[in-house]
CHARMM-style PDB file with segment names, atoms N, HN, CA, C and O in Angstrom:
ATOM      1  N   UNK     1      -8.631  18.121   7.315  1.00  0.00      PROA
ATOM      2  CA  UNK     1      -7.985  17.435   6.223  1.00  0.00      PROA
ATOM      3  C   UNK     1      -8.787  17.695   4.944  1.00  0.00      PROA
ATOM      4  O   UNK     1     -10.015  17.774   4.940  1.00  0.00      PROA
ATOM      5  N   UNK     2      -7.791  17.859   3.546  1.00  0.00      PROA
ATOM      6  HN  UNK     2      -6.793  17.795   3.549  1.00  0.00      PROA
ATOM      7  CA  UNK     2      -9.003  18.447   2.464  1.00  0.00      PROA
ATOM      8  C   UNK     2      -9.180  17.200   1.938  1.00  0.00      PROA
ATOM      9  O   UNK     2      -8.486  16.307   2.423  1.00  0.00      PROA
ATOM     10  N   UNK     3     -10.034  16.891   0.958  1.00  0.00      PROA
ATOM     11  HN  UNK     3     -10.598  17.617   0.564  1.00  0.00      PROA
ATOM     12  CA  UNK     3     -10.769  16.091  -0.092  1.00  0.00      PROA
ATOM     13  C   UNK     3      -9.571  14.764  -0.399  1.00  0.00      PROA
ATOM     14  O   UNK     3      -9.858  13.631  -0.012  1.00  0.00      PROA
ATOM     15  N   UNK     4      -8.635  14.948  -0.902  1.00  0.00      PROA
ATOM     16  HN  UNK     4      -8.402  15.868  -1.216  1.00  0.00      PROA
ATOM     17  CA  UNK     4      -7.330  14.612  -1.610  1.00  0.00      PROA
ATOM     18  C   UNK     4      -6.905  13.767  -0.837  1.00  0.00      PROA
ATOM     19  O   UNK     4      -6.805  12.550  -0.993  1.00  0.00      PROA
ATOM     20  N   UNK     5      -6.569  14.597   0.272  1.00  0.00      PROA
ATOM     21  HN  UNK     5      -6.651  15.586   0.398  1.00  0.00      PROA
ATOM     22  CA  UNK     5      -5.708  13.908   1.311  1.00  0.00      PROA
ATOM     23  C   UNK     5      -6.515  12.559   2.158  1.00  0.00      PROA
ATOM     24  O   UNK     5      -6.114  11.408   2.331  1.00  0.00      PROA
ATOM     25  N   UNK     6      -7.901  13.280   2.624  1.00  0.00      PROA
ATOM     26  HN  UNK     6      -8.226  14.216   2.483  1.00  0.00      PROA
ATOM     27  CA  UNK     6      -8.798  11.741   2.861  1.00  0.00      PROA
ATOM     28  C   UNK     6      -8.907  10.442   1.842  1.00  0.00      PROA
ATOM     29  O   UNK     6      -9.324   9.329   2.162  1.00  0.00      PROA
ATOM     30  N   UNK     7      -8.454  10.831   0.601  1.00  0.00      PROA
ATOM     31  HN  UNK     7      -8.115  11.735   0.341  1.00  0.00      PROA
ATOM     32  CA  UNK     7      -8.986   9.896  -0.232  1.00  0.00      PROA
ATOM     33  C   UNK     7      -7.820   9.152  -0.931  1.00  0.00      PROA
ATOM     34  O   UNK     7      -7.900   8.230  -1.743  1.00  0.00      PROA
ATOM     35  N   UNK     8      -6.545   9.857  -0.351  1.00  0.00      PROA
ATOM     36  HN  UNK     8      -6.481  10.606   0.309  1.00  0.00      PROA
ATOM     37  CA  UNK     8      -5.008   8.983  -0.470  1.00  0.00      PROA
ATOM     38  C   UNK     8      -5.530   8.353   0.723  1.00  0.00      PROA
ATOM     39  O   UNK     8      -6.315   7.425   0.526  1.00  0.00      PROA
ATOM     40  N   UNK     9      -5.285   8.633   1.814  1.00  0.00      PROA
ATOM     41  HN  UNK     9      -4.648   9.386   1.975  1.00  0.00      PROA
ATOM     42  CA  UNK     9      -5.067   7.604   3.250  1.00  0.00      PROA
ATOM     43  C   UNK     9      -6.289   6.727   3.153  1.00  0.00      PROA
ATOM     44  O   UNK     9      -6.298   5.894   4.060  1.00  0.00      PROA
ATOM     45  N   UNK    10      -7.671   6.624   2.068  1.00  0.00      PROA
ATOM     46  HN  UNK    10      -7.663   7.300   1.332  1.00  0.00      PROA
ATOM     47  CA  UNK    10      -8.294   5.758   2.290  1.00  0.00      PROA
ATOM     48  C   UNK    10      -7.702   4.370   1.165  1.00  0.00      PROA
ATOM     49  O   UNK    10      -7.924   3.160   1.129  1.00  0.00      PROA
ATOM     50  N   UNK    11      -6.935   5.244   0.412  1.00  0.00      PROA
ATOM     51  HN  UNK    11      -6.755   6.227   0.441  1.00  0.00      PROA
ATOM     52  CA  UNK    11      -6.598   4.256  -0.653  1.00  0.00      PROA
ATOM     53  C   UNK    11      -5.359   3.716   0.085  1.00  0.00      PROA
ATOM     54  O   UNK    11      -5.514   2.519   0.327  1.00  0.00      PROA
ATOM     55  N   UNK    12      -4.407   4.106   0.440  1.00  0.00      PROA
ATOM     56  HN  UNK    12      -4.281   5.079   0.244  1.00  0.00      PROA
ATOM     57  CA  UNK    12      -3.287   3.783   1.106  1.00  0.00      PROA
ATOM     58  C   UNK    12      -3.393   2.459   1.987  1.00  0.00      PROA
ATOM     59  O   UNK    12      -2.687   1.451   2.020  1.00  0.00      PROA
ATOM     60  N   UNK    13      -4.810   2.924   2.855  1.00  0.00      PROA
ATOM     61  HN  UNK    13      -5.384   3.742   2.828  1.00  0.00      PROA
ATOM     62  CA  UNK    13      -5.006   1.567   3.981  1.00  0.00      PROA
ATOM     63  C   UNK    13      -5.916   0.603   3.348  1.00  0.00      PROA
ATOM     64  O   UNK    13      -6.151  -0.391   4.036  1.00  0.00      PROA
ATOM     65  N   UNK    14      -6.577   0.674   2.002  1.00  0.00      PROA
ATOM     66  HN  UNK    14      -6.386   1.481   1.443  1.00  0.00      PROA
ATOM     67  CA  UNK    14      -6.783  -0.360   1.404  1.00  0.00      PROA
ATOM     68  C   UNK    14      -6.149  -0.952   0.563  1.00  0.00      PROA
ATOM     69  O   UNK    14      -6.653  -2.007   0.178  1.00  0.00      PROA
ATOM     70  N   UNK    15      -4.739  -0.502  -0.087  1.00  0.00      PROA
ATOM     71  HN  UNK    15      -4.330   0.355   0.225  1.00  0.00      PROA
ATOM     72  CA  UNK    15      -3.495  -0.877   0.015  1.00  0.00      PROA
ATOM     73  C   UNK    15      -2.960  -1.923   0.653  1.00  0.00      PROA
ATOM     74  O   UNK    15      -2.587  -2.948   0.082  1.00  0.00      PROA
ATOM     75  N   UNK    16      -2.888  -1.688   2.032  1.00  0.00      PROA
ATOM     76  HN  UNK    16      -3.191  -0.855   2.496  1.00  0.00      PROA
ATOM     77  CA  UNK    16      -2.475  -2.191   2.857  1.00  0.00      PROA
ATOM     78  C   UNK    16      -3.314  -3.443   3.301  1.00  0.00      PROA
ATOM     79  O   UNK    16      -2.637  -4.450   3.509  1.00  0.00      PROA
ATOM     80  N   UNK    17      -4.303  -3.525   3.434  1.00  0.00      PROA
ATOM     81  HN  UNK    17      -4.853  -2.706   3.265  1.00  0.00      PROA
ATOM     82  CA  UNK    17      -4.921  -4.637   3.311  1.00  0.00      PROA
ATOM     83  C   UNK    17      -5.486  -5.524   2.640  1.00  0.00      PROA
ATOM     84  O   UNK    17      -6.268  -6.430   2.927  1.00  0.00      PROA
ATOM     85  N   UNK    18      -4.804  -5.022   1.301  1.00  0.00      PROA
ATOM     86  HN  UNK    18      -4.169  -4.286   1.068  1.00  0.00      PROA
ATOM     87  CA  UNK    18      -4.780  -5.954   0.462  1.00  0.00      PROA
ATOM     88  C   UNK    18      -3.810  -6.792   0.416  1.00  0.00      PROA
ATOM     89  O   UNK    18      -4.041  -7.964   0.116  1.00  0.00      PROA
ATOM     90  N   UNK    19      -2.184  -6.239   0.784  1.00  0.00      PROA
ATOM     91  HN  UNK    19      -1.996  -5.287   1.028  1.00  0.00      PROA
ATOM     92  CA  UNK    19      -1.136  -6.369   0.771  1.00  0.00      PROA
ATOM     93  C   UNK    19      -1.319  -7.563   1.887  1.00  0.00      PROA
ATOM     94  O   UNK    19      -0.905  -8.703   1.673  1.00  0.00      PROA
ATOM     95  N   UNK    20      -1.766  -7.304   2.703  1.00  0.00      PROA
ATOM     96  HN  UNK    20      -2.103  -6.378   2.877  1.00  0.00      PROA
ATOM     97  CA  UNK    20      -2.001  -7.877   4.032  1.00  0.00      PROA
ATOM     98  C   UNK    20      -2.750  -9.065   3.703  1.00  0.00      PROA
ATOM     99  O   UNK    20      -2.476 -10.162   4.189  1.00  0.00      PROA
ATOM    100  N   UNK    21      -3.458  -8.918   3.088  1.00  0.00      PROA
ATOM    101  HN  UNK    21      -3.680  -8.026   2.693  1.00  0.00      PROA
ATOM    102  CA  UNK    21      -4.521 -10.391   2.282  1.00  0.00      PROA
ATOM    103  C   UNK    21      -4.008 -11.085   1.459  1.00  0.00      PROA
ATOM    104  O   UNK    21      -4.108 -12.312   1.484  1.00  0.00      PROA
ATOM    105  N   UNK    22      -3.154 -10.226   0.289  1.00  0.00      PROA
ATOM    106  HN  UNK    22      -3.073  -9.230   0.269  1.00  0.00      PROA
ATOM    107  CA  UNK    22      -2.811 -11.443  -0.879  1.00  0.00      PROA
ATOM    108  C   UNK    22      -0.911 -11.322  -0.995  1.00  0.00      PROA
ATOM    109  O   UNK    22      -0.158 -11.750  -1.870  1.00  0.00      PROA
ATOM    110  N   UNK    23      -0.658 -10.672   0.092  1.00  0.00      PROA
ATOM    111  HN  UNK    23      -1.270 -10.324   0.803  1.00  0.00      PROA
ATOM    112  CA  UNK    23       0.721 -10.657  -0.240  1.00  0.00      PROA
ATOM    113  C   UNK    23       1.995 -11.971   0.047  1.00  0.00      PROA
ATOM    114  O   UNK    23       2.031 -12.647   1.075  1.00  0.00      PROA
ATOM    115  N   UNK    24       2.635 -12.061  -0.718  1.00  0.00      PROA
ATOM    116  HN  UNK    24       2.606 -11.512  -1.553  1.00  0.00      PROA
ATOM    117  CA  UNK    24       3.742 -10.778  -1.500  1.00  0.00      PROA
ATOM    118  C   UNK    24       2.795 -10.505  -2.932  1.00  0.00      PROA
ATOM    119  O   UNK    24       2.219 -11.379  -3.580  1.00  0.00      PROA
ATOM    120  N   UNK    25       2.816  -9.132  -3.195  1.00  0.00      PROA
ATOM    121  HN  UNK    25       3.283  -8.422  -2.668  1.00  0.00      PROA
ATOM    122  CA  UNK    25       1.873  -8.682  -4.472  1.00  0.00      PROA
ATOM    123  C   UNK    25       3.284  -7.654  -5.174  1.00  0.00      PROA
ATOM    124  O   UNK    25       4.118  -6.984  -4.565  1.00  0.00      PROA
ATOM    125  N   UNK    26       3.133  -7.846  -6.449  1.00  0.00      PROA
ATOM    126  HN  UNK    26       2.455  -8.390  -6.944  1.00  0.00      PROA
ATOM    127  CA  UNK    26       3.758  -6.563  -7.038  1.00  0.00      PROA
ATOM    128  C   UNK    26       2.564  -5.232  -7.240  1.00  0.00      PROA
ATOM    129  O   UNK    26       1.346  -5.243  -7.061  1.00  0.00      PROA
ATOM    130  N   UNK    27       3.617  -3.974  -7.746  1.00  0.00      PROA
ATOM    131  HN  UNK    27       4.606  -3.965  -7.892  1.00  0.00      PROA
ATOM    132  CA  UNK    27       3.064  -2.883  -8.142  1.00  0.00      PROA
ATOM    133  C   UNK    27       1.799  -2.993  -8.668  1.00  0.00      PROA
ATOM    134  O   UNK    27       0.680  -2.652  -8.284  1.00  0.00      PROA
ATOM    135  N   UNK    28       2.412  -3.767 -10.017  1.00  0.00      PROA
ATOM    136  HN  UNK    28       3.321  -4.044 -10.328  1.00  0.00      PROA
ATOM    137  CA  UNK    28       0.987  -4.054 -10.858  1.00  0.00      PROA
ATOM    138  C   UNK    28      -0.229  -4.343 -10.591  1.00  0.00      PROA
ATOM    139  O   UNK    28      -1.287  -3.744 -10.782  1.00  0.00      PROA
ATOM    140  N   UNK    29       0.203  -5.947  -9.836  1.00  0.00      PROA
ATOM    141  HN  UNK    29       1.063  -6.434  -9.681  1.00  0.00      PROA
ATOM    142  CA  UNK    29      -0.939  -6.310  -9.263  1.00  0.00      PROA
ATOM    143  C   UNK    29      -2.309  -5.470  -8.647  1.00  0.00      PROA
ATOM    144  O   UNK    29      -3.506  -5.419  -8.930  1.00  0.00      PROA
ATOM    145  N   UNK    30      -1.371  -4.825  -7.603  1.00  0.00      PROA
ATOM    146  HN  UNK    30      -0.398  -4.866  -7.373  1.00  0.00      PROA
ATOM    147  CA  UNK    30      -2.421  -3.753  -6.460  1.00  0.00      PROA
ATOM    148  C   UNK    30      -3.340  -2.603  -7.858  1.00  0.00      PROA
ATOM    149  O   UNK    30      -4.555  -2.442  -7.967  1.00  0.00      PROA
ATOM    150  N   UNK    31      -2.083  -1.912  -8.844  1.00  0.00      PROA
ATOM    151  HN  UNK    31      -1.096  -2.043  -8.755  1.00  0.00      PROA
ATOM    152  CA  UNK    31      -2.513  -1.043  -9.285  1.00  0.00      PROA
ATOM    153  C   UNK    31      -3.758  -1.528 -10.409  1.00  0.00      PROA
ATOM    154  O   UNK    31      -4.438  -0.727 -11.051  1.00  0.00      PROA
ATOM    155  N   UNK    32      -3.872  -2.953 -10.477  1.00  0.00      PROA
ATOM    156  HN  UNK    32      -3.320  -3.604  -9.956  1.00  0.00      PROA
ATOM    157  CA  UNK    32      -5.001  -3.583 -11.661  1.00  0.00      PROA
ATOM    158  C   UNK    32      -6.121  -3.754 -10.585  1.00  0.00      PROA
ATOM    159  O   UNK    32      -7.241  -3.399 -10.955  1.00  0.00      PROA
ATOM    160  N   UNK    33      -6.009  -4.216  -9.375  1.00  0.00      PROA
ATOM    161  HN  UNK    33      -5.100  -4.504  -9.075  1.00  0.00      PROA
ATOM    162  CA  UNK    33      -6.962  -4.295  -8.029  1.00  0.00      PROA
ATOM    163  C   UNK    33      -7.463  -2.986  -8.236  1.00  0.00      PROA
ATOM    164  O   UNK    33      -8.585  -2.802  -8.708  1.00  0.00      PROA
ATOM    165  N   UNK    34      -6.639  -1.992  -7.884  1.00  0.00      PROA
ATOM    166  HN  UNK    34      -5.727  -2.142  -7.501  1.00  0.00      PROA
ATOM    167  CA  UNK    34      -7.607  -0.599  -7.763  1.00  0.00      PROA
ATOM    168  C   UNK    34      -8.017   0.105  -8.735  1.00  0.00      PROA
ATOM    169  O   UNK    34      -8.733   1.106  -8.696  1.00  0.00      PROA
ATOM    170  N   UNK    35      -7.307  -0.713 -10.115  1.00  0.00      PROA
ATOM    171  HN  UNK    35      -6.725  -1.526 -10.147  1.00  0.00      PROA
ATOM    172  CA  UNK    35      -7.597   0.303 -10.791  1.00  0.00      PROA
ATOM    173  C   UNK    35      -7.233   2.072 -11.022  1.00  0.00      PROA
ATOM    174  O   UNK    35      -8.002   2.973 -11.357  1.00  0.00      PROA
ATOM    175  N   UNK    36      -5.832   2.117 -10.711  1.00  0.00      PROA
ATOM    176  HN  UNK    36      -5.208   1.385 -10.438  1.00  0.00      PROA
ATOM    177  CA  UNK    36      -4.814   3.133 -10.372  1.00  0.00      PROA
ATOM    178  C   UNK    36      -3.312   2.991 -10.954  1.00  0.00      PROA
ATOM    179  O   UNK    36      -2.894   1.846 -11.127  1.00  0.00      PROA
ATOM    180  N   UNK    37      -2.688   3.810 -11.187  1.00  0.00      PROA
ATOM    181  HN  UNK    37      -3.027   4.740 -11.047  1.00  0.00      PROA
ATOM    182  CA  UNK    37      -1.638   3.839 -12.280  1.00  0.00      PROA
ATOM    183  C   UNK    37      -0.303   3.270 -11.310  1.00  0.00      PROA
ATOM    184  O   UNK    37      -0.248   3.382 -10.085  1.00  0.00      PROA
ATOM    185  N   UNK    38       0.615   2.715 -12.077  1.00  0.00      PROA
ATOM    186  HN  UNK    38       0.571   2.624 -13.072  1.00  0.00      PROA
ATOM    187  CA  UNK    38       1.663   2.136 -10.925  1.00  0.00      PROA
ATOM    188  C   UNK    38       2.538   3.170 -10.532  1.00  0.00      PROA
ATOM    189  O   UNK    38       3.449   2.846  -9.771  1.00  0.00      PROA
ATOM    190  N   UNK    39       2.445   4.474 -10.930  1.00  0.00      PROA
ATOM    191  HN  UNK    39       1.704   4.737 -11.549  1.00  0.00      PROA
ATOM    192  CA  UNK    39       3.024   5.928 -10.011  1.00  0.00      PROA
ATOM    193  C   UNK    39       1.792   6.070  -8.761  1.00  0.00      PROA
ATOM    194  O   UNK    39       2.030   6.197  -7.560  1.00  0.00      PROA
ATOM    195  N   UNK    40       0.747   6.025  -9.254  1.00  0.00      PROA
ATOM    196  HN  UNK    40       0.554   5.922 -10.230  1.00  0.00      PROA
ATOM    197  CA  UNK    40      -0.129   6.118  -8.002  1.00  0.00      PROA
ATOM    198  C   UNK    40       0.149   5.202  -6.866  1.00  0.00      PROA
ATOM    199  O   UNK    40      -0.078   5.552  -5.708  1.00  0.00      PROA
ATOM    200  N   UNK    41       0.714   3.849  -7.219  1.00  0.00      PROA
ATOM    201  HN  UNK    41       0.898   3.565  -8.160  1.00  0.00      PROA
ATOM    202  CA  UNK    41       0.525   2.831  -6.280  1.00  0.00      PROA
ATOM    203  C   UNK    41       2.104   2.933  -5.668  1.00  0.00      PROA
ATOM    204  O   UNK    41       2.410   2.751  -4.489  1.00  0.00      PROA
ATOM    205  N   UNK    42       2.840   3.202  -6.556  1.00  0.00      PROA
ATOM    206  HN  UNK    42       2.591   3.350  -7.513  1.00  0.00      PROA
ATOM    207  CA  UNK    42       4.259   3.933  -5.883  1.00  0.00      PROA
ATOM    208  C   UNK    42       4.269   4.784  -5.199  1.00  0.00      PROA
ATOM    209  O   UNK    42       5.318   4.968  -4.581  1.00  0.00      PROA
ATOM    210  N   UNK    43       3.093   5.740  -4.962  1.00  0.00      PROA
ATOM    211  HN  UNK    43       2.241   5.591  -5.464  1.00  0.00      PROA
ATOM    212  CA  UNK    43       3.371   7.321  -4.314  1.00  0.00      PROA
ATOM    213  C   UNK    43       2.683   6.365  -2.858  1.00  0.00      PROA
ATOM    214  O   UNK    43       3.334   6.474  -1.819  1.00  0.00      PROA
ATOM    215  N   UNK    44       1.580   5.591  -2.824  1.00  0.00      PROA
ATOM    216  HN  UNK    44       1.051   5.503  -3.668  1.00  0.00      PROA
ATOM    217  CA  UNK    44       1.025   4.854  -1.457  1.00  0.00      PROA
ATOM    218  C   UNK    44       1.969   3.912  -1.029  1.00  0.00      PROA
ATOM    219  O   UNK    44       1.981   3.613   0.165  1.00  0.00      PROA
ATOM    220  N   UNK    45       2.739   3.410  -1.784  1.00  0.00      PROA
ATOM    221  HN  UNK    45       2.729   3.653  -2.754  1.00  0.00      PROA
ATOM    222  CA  UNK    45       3.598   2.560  -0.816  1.00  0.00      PROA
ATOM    223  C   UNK    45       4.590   2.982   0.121  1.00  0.00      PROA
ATOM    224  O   UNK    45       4.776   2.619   1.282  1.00  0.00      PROA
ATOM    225  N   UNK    46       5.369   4.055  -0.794  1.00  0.00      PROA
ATOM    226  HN  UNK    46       5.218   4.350  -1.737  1.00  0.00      PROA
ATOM    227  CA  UNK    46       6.193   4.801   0.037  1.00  0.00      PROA
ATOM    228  C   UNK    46       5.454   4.924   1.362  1.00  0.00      PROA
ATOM    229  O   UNK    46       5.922   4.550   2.437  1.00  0.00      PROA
ATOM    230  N   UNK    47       4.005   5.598   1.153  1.00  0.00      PROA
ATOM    231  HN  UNK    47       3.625   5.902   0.279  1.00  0.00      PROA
ATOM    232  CA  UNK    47       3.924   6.212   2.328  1.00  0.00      PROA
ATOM    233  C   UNK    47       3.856   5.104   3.208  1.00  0.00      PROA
ATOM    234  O   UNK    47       4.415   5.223   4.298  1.00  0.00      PROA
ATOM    235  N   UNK    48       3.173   3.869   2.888  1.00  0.00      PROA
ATOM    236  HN  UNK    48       2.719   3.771   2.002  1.00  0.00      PROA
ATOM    237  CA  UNK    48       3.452   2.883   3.482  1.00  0.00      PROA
ATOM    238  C   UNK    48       4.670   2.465   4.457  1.00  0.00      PROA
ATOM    239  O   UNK    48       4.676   2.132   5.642  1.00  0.00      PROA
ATOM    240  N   UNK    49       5.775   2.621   3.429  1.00  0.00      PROA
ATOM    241  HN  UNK    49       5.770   2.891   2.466  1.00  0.00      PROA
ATOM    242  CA  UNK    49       6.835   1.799   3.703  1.00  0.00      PROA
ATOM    243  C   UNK    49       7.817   2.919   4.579  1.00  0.00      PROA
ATOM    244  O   UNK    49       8.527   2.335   5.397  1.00  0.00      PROA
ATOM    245  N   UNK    50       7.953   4.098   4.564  1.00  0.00      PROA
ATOM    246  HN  UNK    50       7.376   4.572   3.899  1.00  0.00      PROA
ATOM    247  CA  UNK    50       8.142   4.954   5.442  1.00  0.00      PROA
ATOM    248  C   UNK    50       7.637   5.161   6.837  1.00  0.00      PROA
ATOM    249  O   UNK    50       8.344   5.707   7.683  1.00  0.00      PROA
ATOM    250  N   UNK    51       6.168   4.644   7.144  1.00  0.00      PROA
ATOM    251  HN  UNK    51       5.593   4.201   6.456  1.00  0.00      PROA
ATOM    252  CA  UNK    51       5.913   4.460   8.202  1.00  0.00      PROA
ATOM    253  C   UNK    51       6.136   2.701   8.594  1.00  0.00      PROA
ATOM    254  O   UNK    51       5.900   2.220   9.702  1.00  0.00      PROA
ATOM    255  N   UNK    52       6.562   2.051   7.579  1.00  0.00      PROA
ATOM    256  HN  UNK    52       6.753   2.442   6.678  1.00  0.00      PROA
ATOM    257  CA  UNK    52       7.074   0.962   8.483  1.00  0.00      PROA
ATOM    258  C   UNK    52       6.251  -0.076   8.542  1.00  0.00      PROA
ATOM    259  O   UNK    52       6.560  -0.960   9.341  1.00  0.00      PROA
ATOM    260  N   UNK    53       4.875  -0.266   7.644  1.00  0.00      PROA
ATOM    261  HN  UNK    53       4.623   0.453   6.995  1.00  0.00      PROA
ATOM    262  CA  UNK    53       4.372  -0.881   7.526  1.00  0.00      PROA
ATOM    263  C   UNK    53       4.542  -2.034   6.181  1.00  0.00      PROA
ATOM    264  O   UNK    53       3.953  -3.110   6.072  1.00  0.00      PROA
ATOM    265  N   UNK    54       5.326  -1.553   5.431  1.00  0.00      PROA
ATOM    266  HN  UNK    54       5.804  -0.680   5.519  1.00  0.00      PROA
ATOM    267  CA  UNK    54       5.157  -2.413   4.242  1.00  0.00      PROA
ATOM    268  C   UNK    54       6.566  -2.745   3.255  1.00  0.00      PROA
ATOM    269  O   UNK    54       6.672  -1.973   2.302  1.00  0.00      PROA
ATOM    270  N   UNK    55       7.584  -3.736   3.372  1.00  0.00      PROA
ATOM    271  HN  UNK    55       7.498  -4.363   4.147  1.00  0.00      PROA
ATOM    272  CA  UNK    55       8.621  -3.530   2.557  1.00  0.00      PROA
ATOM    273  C   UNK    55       8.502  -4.391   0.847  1.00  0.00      PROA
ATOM    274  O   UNK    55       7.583  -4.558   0.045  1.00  0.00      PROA
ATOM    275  N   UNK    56       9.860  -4.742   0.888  1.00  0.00      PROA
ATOM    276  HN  UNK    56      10.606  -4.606   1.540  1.00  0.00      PROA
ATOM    277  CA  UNK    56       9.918  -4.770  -0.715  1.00  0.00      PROA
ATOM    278  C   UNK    56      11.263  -5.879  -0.522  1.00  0.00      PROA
ATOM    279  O   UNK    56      12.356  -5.761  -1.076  1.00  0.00      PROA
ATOM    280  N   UNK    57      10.934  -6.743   0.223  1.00  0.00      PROA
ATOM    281  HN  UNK    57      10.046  -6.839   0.673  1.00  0.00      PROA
ATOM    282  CA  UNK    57      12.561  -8.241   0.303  1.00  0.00      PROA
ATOM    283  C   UNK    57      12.513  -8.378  -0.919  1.00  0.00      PROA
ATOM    284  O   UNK    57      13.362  -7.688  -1.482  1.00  0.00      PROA
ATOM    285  N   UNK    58      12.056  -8.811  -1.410  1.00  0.00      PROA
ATOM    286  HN  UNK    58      11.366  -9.372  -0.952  1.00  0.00      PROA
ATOM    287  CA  UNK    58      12.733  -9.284  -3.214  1.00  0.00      PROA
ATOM    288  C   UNK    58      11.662  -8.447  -3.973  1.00  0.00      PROA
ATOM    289  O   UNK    58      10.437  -8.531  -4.057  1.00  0.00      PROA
ATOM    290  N   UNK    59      12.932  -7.309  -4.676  1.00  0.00      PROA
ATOM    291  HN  UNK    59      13.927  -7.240  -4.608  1.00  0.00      PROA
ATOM    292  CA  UNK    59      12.480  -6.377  -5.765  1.00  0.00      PROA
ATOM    293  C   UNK    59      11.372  -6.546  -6.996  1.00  0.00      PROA
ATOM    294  O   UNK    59      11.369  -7.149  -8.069  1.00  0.00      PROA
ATOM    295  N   UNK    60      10.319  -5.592  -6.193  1.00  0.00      PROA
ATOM    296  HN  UNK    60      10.322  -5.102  -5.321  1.00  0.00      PROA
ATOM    297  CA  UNK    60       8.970  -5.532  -6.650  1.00  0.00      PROA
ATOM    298  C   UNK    60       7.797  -6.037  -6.254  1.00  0.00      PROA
ATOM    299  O   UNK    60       6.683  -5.892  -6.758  1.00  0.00      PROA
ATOM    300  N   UNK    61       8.294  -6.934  -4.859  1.00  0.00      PROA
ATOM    301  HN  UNK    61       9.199  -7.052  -4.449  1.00  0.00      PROA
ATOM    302  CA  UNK    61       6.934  -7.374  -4.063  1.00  0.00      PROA
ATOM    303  C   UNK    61       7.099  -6.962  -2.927  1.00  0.00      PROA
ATOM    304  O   UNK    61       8.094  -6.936  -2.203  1.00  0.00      PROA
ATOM    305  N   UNK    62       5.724  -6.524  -2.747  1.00  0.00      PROA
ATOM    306  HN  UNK    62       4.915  -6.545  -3.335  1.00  0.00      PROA
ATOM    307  CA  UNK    62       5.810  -6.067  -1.435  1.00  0.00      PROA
ATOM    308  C   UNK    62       4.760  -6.880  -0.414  1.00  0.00      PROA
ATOM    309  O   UNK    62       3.734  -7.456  -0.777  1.00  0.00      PROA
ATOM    310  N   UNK    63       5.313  -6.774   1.061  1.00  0.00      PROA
ATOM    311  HN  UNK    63       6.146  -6.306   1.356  1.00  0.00      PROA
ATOM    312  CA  UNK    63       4.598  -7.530   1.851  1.00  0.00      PROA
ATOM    313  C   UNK    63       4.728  -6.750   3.245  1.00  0.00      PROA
ATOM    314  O   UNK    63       5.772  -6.181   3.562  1.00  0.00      PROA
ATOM    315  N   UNK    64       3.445  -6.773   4.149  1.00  0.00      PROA
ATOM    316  HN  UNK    64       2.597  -7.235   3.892  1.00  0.00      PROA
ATOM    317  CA  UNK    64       3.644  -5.942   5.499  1.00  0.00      PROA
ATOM    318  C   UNK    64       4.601  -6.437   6.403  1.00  0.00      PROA
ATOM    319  O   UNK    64       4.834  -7.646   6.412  1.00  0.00      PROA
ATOM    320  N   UNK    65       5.231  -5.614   7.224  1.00  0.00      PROA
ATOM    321  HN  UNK    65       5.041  -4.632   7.217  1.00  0.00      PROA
ATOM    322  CA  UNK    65       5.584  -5.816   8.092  1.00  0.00      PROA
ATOM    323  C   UNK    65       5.057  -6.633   9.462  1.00  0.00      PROA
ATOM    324  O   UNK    65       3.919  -7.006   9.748  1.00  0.00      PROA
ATOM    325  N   UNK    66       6.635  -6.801  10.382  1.00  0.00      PROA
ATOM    326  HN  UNK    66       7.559  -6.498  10.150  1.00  0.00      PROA
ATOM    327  CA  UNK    66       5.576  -7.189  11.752  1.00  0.00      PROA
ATOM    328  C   UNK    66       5.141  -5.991  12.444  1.00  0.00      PROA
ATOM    329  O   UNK    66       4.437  -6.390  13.372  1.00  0.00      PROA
ATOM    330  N   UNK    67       5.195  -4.865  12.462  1.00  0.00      PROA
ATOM    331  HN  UNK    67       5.767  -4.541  11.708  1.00  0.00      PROA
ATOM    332  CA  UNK    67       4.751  -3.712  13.053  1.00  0.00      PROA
ATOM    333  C   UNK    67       3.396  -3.941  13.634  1.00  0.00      PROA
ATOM    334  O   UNK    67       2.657  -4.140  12.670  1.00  0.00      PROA
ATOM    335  N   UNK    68       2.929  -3.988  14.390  1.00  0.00      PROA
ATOM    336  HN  UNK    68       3.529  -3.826  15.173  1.00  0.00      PROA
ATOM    337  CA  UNK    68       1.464  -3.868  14.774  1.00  0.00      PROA
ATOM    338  C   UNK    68       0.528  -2.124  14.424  1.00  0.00      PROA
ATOM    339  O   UNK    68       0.736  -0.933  14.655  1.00  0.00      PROA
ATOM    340  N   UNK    69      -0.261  -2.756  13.925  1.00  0.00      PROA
ATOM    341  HN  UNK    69      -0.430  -3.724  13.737  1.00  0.00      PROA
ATOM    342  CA  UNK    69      -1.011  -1.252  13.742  1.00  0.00      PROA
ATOM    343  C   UNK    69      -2.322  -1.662  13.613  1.00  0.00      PROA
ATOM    344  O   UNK    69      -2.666  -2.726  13.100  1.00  0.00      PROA
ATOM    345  N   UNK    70      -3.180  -0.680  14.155  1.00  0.00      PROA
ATOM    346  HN  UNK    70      -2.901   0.184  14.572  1.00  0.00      PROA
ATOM    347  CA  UNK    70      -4.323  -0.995  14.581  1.00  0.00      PROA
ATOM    348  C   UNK    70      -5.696  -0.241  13.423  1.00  0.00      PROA
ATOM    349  O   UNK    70      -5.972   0.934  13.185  1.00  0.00      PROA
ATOM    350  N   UNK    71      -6.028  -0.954  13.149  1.00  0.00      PROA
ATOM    351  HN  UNK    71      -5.804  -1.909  13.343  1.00  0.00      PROA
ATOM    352  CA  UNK    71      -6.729  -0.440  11.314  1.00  0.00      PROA
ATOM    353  C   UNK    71      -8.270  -0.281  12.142  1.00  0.00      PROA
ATOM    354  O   UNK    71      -8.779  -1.267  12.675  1.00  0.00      PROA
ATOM    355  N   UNK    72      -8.937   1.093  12.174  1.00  0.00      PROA
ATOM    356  HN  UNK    72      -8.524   1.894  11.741  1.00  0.00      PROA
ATOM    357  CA  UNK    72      -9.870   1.400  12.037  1.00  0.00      PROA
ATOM    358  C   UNK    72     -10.849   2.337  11.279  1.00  0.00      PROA
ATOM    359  OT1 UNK    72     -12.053   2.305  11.530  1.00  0.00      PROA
TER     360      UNK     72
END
């Protein structure tokens, strides 16, 4: 895996557990947490929310799923 790609999926699953900690969160929110632009935090959710971990019930917050996934 190159440089890039480790350092989306590390942001992605701290994403996710943030989401997981303070959610329902909007875009903004996460993207003022990380300090990352709200296209950046749009391009991680998708990936999020494509694998099923993270939706969007009322437009613009997002909150995890029940999916079980195992974060190591």
């Amino acid at each position: 895996m190159n440089q890039s790609t480790t350092r989306m999926l590390s942001r992605a699953k701290a994403v996710y557990l943030f989401i997981r900690e303070n959610g329902p969160v909007t875009t903004s929110q996460i993207a003022e947490e990380f300090g990352i632009t709200d296209r950046t935090v749009q391009r991680d959710l998708h990936l999020l929310a494509y694998n099923g971990l993270v939706n969007s019930p009322n437009r613009g917050r997002w909150k995890i799923t029940k999916k079980k996934v195992k974060i190591s």
